[in-house]
C-alpha positions as a Markdown table, in Angstrom:
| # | Residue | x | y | z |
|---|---|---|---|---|
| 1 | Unk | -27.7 | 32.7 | 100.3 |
| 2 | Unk | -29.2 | 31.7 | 97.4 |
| 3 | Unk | -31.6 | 28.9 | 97.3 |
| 4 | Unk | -32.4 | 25.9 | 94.9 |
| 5 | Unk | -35.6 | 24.0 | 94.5 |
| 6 | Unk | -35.9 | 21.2 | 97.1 |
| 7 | Unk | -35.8 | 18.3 | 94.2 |
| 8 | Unk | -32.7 | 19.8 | 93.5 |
| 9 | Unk | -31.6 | 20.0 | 97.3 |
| 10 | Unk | -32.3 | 16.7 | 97.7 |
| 11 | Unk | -30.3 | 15.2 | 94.6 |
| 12 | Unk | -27.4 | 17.4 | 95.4 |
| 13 | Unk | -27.4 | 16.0 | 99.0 |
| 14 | Unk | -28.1 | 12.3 | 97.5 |
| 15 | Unk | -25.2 | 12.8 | 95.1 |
| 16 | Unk | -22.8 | 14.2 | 98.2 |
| 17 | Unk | -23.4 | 11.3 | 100.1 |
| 18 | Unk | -22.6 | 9.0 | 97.0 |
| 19 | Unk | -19.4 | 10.7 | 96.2 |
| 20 | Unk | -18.3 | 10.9 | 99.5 |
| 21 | Unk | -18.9 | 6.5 | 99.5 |
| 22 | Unk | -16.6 | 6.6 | 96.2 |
| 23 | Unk | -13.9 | 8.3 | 97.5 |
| 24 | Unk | -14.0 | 6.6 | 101.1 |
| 25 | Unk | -15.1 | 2.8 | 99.5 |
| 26 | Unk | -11.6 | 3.4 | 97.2 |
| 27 | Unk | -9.5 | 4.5 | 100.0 |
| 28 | Unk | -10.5 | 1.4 | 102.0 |
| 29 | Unk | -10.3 | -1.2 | 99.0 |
| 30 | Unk | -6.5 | 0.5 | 98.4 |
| 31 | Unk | -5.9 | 0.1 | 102.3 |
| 32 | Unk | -7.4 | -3.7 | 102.9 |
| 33 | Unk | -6.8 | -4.9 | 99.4 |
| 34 | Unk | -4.6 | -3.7 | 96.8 |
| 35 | Unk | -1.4 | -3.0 | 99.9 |
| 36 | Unk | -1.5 | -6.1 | 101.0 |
| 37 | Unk | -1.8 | -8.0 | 98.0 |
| 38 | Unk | 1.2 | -5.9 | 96.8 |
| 39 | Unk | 3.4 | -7.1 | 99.9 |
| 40 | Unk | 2.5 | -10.7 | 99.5 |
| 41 | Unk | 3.0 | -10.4 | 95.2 |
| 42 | Unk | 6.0 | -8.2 | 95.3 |
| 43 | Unk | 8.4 | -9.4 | 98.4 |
| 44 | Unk | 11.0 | -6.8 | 97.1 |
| 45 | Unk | 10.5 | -3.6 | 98.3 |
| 46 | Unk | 12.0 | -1.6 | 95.2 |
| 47 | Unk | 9.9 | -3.6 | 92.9 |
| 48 | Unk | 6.4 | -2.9 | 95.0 |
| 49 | Unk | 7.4 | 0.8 | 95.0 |
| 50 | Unk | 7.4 | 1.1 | 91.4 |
| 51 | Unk | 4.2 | -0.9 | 90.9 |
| 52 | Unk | 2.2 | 1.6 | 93.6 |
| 53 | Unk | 3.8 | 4.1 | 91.4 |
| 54 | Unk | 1.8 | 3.3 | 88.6 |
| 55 | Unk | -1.2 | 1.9 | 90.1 |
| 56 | Unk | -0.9 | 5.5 | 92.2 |
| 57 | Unk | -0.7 | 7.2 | 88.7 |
| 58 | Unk | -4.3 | 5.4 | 87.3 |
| 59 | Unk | -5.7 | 6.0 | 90.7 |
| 60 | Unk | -5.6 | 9.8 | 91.0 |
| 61 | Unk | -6.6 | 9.6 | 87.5 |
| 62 | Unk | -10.3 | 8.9 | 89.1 |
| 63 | Unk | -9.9 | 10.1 | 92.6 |
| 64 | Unk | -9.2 | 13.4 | 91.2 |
| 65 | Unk | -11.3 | 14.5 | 89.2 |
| 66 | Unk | -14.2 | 12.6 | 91.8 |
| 67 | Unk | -12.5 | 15.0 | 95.1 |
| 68 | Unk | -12.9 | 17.7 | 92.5 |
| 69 | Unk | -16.7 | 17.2 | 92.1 |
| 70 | Unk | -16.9 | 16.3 | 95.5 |
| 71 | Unk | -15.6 | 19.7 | 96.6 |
| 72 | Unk | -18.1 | 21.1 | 94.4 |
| 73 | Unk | -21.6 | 19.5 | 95.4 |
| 74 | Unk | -20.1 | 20.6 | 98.8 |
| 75 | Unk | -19.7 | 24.0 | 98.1 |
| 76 | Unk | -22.7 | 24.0 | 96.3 |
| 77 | Unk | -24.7 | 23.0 | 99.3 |
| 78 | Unk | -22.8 | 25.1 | 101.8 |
| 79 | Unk | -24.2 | 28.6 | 99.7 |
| 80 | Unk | -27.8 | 27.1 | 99.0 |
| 81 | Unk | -28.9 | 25.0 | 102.2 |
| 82 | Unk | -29.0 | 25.7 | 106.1 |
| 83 | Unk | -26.7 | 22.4 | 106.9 |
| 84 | Unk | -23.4 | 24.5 | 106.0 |
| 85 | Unk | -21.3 | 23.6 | 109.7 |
| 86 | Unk | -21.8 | 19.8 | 108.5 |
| 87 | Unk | -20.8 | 20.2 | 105.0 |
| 88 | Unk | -17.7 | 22.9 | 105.6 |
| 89 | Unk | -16.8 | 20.1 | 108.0 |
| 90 | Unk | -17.1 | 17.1 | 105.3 |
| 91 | Unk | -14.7 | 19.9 | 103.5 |
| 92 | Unk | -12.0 | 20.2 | 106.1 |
| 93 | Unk | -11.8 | 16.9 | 106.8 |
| 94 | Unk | -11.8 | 16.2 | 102.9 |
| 95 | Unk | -8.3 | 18.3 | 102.9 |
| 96 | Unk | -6.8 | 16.5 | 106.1 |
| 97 | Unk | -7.7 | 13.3 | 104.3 |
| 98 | Unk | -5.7 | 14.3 | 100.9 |
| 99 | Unk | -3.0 | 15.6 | 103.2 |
| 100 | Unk | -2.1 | 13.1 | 105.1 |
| 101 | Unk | -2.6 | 10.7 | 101.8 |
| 102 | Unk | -0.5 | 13.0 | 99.7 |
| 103 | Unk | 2.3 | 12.6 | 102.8 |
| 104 | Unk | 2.1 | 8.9 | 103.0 |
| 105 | Unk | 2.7 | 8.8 | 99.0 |
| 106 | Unk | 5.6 | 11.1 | 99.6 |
| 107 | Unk | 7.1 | 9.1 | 102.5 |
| 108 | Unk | 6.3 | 5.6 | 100.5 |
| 109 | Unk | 8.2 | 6.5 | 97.3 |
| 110 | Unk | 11.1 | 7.1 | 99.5 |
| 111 | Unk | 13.3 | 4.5 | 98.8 |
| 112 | Unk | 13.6 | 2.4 | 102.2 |
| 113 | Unk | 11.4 | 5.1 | 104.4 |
| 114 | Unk | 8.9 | 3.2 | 106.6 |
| 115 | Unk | 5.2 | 5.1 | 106.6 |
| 116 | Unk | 4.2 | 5.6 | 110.1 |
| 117 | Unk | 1.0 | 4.0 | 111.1 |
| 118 | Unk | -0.8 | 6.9 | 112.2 |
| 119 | Unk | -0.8 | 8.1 | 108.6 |
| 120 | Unk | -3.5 | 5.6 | 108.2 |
| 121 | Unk | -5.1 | 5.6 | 111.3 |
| 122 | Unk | -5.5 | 8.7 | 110.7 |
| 123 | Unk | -7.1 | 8.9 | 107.5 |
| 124 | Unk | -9.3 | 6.1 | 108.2 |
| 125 | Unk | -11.1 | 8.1 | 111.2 |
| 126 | Unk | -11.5 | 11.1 | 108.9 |
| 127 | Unk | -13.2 | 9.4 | 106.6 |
| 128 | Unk | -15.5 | 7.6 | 108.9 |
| 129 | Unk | -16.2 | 11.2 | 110.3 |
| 130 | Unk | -16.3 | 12.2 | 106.4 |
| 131 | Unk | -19.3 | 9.9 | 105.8 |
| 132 | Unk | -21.1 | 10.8 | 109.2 |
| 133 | Unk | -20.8 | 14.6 | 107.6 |
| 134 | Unk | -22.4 | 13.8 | 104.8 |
| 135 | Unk | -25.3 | 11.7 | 106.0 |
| 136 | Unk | -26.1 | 14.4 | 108.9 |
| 137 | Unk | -26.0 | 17.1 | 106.4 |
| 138 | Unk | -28.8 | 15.4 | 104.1 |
């Protein structure tokens, strides 16, 4: 295990925690916000589809690349600190979250397909376990 200095340590784990607010603070703005403005601005489904399309597009256009670097500082503090159980947790958790979002994308551009509830449930409670990861691993 290689080890960094403990300034270091303690930006990485700083930076973690951050990251892991970004991704979980745009989940729940998307969730509370942007859905249900959709429903009430667009009363036709085929027309709210579309626009989720595109605001889906400019969305993974951040929440990409920021899963990608989150990954990262992860893994990066999974080979360099003693917290790795926490962290390769925050990591599993990180890929059931992207799942079950990449399945609720996949069921919602199905033209009259309802998305199960427990596709969000389901991702909020990861991500609220997601955040106590990355605050216990600090």
């Amino acid at each position: 295990m290689a080890t960094l200095p403990a300034i270091t340590l303690l930006w990485l784990s700083g930076l973690n925690i951050l990251l892991v607010g970004l991704w979980v603070g745009m989940y729940l703005f998307t969730t509370f916000v942007v859905s249900p403005a959709f429903a009430e601005l667009f009363p036709d489904a085929e027309v709210r589809r579309s626009h989720r399309r595109l605001v889906g597009r400019h969305y993974a256009r951040v929440n990409g690349p920021l899963t990608a670097v989150l990954g990262v500082v992860a893994l990066i503090l999974i080979f360099t600190c003693g917290a790795a159980p926490l962290l390769w947790e925050g990591l599993l958790l990180l890929a059931l979250i992207g799942g079950t979002v990449a399945l609720h994308a996949r069921r919602a551009s199905v033209a009259g397909a309802a998305v199960p509830g427990w596709m969000t449930n389901v991702t909020l409670g990861a991500s609220v376990l997601l955040c106590v990861a990355a605050v216990g691993a600090a």
